[in-house]
N, C-alpha and C positions, 0 to 999 in steps of 0.2 A: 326309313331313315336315310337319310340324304349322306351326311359322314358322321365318321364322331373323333372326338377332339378329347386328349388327356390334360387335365388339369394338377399340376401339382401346389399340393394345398401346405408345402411345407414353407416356412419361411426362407423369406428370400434377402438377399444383401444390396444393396445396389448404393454406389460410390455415385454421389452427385456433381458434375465433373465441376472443375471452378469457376466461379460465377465474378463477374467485377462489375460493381455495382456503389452507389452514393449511398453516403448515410445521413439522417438527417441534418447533421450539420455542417453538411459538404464535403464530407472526406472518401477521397476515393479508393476503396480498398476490395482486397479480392477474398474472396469466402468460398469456402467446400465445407462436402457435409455430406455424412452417412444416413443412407434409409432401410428402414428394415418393416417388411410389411408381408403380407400374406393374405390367399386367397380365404375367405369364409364361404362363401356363395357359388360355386363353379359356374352356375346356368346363368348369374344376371352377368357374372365376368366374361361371359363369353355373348351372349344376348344384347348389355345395353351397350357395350363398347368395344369399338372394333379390335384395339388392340390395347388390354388394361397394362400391361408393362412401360410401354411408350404412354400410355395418356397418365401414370400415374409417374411416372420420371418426369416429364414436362409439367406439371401438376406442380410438383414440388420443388423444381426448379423453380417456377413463376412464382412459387409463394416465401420460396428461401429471398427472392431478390425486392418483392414488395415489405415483407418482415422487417430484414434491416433497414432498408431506407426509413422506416419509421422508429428506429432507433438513432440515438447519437452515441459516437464512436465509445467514448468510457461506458455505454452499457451494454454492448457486444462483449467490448474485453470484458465487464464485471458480471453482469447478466445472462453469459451465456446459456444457463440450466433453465433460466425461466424463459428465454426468448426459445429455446428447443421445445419445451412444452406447449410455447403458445402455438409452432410450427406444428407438432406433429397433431394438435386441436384443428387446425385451418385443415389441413391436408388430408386428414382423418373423415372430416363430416362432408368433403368433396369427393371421396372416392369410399363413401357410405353404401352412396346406390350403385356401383358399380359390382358389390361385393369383396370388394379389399378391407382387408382392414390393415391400417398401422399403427406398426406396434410401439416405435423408437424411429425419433429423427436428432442425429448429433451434431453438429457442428465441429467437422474437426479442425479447422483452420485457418486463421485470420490472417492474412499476410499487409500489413501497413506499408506505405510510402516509404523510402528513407528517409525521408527530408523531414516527415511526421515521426520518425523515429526519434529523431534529433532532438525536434520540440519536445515531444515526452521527458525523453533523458536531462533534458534545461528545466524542464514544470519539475521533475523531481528532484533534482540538483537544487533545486531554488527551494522546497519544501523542507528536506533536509538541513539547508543553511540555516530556514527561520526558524525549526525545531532547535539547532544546537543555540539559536543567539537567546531565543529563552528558556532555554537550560540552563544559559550564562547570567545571563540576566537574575534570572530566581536565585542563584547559587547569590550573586554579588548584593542581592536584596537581604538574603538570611546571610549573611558576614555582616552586614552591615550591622544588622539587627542587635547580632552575635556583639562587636565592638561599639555598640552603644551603649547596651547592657553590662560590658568589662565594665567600660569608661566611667560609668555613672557608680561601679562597685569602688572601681578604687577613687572615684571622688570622696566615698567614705570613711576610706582610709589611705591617706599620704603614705603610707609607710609599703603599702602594695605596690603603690607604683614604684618607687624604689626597688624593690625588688625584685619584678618583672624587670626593671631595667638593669640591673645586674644581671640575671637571665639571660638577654639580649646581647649584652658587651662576653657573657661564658660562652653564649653562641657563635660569637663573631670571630673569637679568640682562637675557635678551631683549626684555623688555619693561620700557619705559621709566617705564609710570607705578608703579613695585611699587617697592616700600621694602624692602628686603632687612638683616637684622640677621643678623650675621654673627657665630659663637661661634668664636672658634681656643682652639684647643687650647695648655696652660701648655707643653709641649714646643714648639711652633709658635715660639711667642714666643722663649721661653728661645734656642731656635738663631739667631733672627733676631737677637738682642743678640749672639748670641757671633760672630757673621759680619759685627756693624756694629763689633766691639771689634777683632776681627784687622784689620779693613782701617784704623781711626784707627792702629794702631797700626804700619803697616806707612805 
């Protein structure tokens, strides 16, 4: 026996330091990301590769920065759990023969441009705007709806509207300093002379 060499087969941590790298749709942003992997194999880890620690951190580097360039940036931010999976699949059946296996590759963080900051915050500000106008919108649709269906009620009876419109002038009246000028209607009148005439005359 020439030496011998200790392998430990427990799992190991390793911080993949930041990577700045494109994303498919030109955005240039910076990514890190956790590896956690272990020896299964001691002989071929020592046998097919000179050094499996450095070849499987450069490994996974290389494959964290090809990874995302074939994403576009909303599926990093959204996709993360499935773009980890597909990472630790590549990185996995690469340091197969070597005797490593990994176990968990994370992505712990995405750091964007400011300037792409910005535009995010304007694309959600502007979604948020067109959510509240057809909010507005629907509400002004069913009123409408609402006072067509009144309309068309007291078109069947004159004497409804009349008294919605009393309602209206009781409402208005709330308040003491308001000068309220009051239209009655020639029918209004008319019946109040004919109810002031029956009763002189009774």
């Amino acid at each position: 026996m020439e030496r011998q060499q200790t392998i430990d087969m427990r799992t190991k941590t390793v911080d993949l330091e930041q990577q700045e790298t494109i994303t498919k749709d030109s955005v240039t942003i910076k990514v890190n990301a956790v590896l956690w992997f272990r020896v299964v194999d001691p002989a071929a880890a020592i046998i097919k590769v000179a050094n499996f620690n450095q070849a499987v951190y450069q490994l996974s580097v290389t494959a964290l920065r090809n990874i995302i360039g074939q994403h576009q940036l909303d599926e990093v931010l959204k996709e993360r759990q499935q773009i980890n999976a597909t990472l630790q699949g590549l990185v996995d059946a690469a340091t197969e023969p070597w005797g490593v296996k990994i176990e968990m590759v994370e992505i712990k963080d995405v750091e964007i441009p400011e300037s792409m900051q910005r535009a995010m915050a304007r694309e959600a500000e502007a979604i948020r705007e067109k959510r509240a106008r057809i909010i507005k919108a629907e509400a002004e649709l069913e009123a409408s709806i609402k006072l067509t269906q009144g309309a068309r009620q007291m078109e069947e009876s004159p004497i409804a509207l009349e008294l919605r419109r009393l309602q209206m002038l009781s409402e208005i009246g709330i308040d003491n300093n308001t000068t309220t000028i009051v239209m009655v209607p020639s029918e209004f009148t008319q019946a109040a002379k004919s109810l002031t005439q029956l009763a002189g005359k009774s």
